[in-house]
C-alpha positions in Angstrom: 226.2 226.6 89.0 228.4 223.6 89.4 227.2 221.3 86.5 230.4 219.8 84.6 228.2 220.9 81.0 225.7 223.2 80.5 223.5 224.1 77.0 223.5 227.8 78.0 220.2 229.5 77.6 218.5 226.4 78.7 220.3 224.7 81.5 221.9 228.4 82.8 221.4 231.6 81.5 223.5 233.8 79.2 226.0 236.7 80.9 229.0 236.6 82.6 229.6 234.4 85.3 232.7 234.5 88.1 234.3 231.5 90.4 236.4 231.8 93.2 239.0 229.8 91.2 240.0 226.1 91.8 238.2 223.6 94.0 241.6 221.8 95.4 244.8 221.3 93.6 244.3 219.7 90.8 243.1 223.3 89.2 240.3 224.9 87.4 239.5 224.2 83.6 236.5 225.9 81.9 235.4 225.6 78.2 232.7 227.4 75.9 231.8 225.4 72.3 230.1 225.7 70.0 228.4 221.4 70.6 228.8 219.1 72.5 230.9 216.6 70.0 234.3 217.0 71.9 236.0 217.9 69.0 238.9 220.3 69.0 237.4 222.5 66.8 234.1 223.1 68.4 236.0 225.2 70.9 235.1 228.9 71.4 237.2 229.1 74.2 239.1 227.9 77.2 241.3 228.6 79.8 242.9 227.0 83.4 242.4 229.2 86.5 245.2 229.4 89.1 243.3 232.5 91.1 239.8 233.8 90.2 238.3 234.2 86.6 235.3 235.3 84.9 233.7 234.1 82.0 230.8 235.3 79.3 228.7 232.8 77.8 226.0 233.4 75.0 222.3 231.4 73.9 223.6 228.3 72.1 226.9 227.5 73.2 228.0 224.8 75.8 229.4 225.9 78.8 231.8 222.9 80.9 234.2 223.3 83.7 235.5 220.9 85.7 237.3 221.6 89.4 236.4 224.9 89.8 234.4 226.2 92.7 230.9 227.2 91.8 230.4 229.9 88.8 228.2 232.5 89.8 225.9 234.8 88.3 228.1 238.2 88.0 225.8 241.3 88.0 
């Protein structure tokens, strides 16, 4: 999955995915919210990936990274 925003359980499934980390060196950001409205406080969660990383996402939420190599199913 390489889409920049996903509505999980319609464009991707729910679970955890993995990536390899970041696609070059500008790093690897990843989100979960609860919308799509940009706002700070629809934030779940969100991290930036030096190395490897995993991530869970649930039916509902949307799912956006941007310079990570592909997220892949895990499991």
């Amino acid at each position: 999955m390489s889409r920049p925003s996903s509505l999980v359980g319609e464009e991707m499934r729910a679970g955890t995915y993995r990536t390899s980390g970041p696609g070059d060196s500008f790093g690897c950001y990843w989100e979960r919210a609860r919308n799509s409205s940009g706002e700070l406080d629809a934030i779940i969660a969100n991290g930036n990936l030096e190395g490897s990383g995993r991530v869970t996402v649930n039916n509902g939420e949307i799912f956006k990274s941007t310079g990570c190599q592909d997220w892949k199913k895990a499991g």
